[in-house]
C-alpha positions in Angstrom: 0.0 0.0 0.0 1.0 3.1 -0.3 1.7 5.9 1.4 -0.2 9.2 0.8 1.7 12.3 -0.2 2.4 14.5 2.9 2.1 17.5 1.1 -1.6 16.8 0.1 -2.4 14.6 3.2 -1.9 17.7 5.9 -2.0 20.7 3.5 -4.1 20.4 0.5 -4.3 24.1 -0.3 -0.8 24.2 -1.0 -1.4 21.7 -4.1 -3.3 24.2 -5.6 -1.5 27.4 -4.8 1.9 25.2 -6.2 0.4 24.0 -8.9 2.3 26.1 -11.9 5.6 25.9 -9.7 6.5 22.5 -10.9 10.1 24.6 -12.4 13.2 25.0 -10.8 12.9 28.7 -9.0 15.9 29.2 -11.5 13.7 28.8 -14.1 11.4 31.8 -12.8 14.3 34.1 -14.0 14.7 32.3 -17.3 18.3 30.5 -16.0 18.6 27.3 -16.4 21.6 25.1 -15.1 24.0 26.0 -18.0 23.0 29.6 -17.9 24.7 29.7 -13.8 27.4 27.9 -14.6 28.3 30.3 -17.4 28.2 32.9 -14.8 30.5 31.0 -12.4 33.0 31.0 -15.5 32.5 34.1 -16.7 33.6 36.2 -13.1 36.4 34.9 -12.0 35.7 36.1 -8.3 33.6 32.8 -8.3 36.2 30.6 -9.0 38.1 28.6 -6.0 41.9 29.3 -6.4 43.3 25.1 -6.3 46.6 25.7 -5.2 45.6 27.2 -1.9 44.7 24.8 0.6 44.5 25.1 4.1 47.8 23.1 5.3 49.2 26.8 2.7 46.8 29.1 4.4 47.5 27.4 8.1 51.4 28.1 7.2 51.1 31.6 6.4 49.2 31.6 10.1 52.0 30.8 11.4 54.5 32.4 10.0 52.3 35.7 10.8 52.3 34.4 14.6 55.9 33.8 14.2 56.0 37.6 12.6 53.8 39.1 15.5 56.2 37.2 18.3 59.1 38.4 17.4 58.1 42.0 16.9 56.5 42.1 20.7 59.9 40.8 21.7 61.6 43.6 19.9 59.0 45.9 21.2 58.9 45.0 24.3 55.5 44.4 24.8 53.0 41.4 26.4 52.5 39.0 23.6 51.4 36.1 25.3 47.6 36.7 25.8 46.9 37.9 22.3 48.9 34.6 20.9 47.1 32.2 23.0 43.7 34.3 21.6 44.9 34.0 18.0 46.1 30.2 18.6 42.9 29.4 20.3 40.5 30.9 17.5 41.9 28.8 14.9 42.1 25.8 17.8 38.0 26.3 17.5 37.8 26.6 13.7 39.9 23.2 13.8 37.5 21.4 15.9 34.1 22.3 14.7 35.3 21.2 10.9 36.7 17.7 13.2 33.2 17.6 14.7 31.3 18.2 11.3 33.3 15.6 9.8 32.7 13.1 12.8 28.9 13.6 12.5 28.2 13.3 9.1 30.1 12.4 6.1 32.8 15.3 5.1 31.5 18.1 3.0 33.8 21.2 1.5 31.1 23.7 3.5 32.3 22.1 6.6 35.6 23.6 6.3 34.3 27.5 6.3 34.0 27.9 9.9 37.7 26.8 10.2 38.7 29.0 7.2 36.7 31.8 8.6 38.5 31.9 11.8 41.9 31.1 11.0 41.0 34.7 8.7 39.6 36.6 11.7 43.1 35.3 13.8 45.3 36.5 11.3 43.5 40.3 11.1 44.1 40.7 14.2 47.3 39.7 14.5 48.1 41.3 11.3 45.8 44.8 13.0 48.3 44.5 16.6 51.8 44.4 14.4 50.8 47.4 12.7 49.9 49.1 15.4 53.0 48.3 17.4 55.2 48.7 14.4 53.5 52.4 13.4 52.5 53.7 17.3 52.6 57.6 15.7 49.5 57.1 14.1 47.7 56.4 17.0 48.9 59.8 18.8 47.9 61.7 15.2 44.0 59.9 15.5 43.8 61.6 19.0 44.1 58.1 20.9 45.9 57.8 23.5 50.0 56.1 23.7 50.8 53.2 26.0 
């Protein structure tokens, strides 16, 4: 036997108000599957660069961690509690992708959230170097000097 449609079991006025929506929403616009993948082509903003992976991207990290070490040792100045920051928001990124990957089968979208905070760790280390390399500009903007 089988089983009704749930759809038209617990909602028969959607049947008719989806009637003439049997299309793709793409199709609405007058795209069809061709027609986005021509776009994805066509802008090259879309494309996915292939030699940049994130064992590359994790070595810049740390060569930008290295980078902002060495120039709070030169400076003078308390490093440890921004590293360990920096460190720990890419720690996090790391293990949610682990976690995604553990629960379900592995999926490039499960990467983002590592790739997005390994990107928010390096700004700010990246934002703390210049402002100890360039400490005028601070004094010129009206803040105030350490």
């Amino acid at each position: 036997m089988a089983k009704p449609n749930a759809r038209r079991h617990f909602f028969p006025s959607l049947e008719k108000k989806q009637a003439g929506n049997t299309a793709l929403a793409g199709a609405r616009f007058g795209l069809h599957a061709a027609d986005v993948f021509a776009i994805f082509k066509k802008h090259p903003y879309f494309r996915h660069p292939k030699n940049l992976n994130y064992r590359a991207f994790l070595f810049f990290w740390l060569i930008g961690l290295a980078l902002f070490l060495v120039i709070a040792k030169m400076r003078r100045q308390e490093a440890a509690g921004l590293a360990s920051y920096a460190a720990a928001l890419t720690a996090v990124g790391l293990l949610m992708m682990l976690a995604n990957c553990v629960l379900a089968v592995f999926q490039p979208r499960f990467t983002l959230p590592m790739l997005e905070l390994t990107i928010v760790s390096m700004f700010i280390l990246f934002g703390v170097m210049m402002e100890s390399l360039f400490p005028s500009s601070r004094r010129l903007c009206g803040g105030e000097t350490r």
